[in-house]
C-alpha positions as CSV (number, residue, x, y, z in Angstrom):
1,X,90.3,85.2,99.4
2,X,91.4,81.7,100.2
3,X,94.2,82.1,97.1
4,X,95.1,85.4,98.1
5,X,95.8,83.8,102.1
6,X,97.4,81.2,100.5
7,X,100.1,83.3,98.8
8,X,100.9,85.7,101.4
9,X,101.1,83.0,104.1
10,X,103.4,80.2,104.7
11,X,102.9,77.2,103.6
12,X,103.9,73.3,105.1
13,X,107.1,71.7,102.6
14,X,106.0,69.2,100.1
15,X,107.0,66.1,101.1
16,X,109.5,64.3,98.6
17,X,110.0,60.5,100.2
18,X,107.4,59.1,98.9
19,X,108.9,59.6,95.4
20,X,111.8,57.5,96.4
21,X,110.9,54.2,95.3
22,X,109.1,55.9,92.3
23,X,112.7,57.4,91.7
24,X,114.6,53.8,91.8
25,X,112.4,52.3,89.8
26,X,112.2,55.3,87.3
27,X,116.2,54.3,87.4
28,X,115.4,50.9,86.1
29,X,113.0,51.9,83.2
30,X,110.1,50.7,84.7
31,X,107.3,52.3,82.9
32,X,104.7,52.7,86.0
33,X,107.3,54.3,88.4
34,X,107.0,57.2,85.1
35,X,103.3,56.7,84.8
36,X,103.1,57.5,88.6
37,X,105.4,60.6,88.6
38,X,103.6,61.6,85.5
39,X,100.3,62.3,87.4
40,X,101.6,63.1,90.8
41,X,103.4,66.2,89.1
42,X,101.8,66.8,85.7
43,X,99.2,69.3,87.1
44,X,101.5,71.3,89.2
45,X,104.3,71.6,86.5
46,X,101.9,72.8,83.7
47,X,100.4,75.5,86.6
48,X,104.0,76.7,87.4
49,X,104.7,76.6,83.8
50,X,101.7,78.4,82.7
51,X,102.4,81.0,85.0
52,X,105.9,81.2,84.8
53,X,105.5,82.5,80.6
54,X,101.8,82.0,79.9
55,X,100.3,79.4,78.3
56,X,101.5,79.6,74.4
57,X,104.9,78.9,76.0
58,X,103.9,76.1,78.7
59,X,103.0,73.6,76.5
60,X,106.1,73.3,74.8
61,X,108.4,73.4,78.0
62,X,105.9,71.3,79.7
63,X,106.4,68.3,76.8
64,X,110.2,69.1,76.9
65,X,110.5,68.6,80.3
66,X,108.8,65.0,80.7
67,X,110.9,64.2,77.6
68,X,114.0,64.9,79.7
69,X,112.4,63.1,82.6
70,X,112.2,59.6,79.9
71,X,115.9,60.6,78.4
72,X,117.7,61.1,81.8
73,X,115.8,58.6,84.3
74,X,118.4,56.0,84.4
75,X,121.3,58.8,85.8
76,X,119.2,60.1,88.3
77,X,120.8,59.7,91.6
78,X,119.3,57.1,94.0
79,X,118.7,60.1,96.5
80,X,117.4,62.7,94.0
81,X,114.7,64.9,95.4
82,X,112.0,64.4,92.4
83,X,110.2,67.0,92.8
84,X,113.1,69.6,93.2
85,X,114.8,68.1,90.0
86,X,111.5,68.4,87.9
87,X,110.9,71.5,88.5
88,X,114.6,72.6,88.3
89,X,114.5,71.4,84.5
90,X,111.2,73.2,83.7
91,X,112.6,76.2,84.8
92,X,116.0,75.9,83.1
93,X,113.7,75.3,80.1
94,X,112.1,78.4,80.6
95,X,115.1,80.1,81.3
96,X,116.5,78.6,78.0
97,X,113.5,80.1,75.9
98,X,113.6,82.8,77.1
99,X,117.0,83.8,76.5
100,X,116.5,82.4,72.9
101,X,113.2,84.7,72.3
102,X,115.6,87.7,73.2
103,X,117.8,86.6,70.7
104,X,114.9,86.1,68.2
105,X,113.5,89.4,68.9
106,X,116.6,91.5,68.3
107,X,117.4,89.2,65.1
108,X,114.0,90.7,63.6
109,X,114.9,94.3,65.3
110,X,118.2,94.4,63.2
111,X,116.8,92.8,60.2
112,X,113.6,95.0,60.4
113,X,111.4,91.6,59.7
114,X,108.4,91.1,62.0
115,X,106.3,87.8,61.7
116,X,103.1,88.7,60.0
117,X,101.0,87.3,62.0
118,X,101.1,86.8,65.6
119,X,101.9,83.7,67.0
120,X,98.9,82.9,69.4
121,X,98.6,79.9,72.3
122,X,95.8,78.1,73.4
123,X,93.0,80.3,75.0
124,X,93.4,81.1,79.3
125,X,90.8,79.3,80.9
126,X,88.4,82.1,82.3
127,X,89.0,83.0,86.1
128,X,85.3,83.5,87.9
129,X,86.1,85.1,90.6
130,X,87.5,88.6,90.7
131,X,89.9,88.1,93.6
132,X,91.6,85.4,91.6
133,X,92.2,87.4,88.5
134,X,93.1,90.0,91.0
135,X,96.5,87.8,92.7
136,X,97.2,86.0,89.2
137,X,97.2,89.7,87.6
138,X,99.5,90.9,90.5
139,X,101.9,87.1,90.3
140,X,102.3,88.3,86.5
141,X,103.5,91.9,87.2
142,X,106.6,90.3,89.7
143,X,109.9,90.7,88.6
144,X,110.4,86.9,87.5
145,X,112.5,85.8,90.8
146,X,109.8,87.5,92.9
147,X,107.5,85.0,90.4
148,X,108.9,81.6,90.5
149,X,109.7,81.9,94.3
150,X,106.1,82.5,94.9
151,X,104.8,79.7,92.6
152,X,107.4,76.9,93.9
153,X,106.9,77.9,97.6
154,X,103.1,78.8,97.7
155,X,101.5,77.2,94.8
156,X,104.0,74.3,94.6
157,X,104.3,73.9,98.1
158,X,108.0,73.3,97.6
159,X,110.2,73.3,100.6
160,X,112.8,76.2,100.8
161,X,115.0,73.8,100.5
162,X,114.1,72.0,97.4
163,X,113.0,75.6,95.9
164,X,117.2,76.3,97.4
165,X,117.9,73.5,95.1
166,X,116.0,74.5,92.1
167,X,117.3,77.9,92.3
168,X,121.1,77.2,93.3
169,X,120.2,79.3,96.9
170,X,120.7,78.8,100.2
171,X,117.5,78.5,102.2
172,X,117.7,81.3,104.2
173,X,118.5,83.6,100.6
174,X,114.8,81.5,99.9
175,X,113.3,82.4,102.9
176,X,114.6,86.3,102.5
177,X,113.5,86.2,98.6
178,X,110.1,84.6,99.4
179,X,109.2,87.6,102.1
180,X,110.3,89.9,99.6
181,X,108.4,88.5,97.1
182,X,105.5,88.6,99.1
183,X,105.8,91.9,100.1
184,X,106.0,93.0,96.7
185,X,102.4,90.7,95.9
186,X,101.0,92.8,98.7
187,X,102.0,96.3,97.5
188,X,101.1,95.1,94.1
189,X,97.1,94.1,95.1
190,X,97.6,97.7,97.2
191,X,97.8,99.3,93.9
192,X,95.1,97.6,92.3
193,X,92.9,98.4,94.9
């Protein structure tokens, strides 16, 4: 119950100024200020990436995106929202595999050559309680900006702003995409109940 609340209600902003000094010092290569960002976000990005595409995908996206976070720390701007730009690169990595699966998947349409053997991730950890496999059933049946509005608002705790950032939005288009979305949720655990 307490997940399902938590989706369908709004949450407080995340809030982004104590990354800051974490973000000038990632600027000068100092190795804790990645350390730091490392764990304050490392949980949260592998949840929204896990849920974004699953879990097989994840872990790749997930490695590429602290790899840009190393190759691209020095040119961050001195007032660059951390959390906004993090999870604006893990998404534009997802966005990117995706768009070269499609590409893969109509390559071995038109040449009629399937991979032999299916290509399986790591194993979902098992969800104990019904209602939680319930709303993580329903988050996966969203059209995908329904999705990642829900997981960057709700689960993230994201402003709209920074999710406006991440998604190139205004914050009231976030605000009228995150009711939608919610909406949506709601009809979706109607259905499966």
């Amino acid at each position: 119950m307490a997940l399902l609340q938590m989706v369908l209600t709004e949450t407080p902003p995340a809030d982004a100024a104590t990354d800051v000094a974490l973000v000038a010092a990632l600027r000068r290569r100092e190795a804790h200020a990645f350390d730091e960002l490392y764990r304050r976000y490392h949980t949260r990005l592998w949840r929204f990436l896990v849920r974004l595409g699953g879990a097989h995908v994840a872990e790749d996206l997930f490695q590429d995106t602290w790899l840009a976070v190393a190759k691209h720390a020095a040119h961050l701007q001195e007032d660059t929202d951390f959390a906004a730009w993090i999870f604006t690169v893990a998404r534009n990595r997802y966005l990117s595999h995706r768009r070269w699966a499609f590409v893969d998947r109509m390559r071995r349409e038109w040449f009629g050559k399937e991979p032999s053997t299916p290509v399986v991730g790591p194993e979902r950890a098992a969800v104990t309680r019904q209602e939680t496999e319930r709303v993580e059933h329903a988050l996966e049946t969203l059209a995908p900006i329904h999705r990642e509005v829900l997981l960057l608002v709700v689960v993230e705790g994201l402003s709209t702003e920074q999710v406006g950032k991440i998604l190139d939005l205004q914050s009231e288009a976030v605000r009228k995409r995150l009711s939608r979305a919610r909406a949506a949720l709601a009809e979706r655990l109607e259905e499966r109940t």
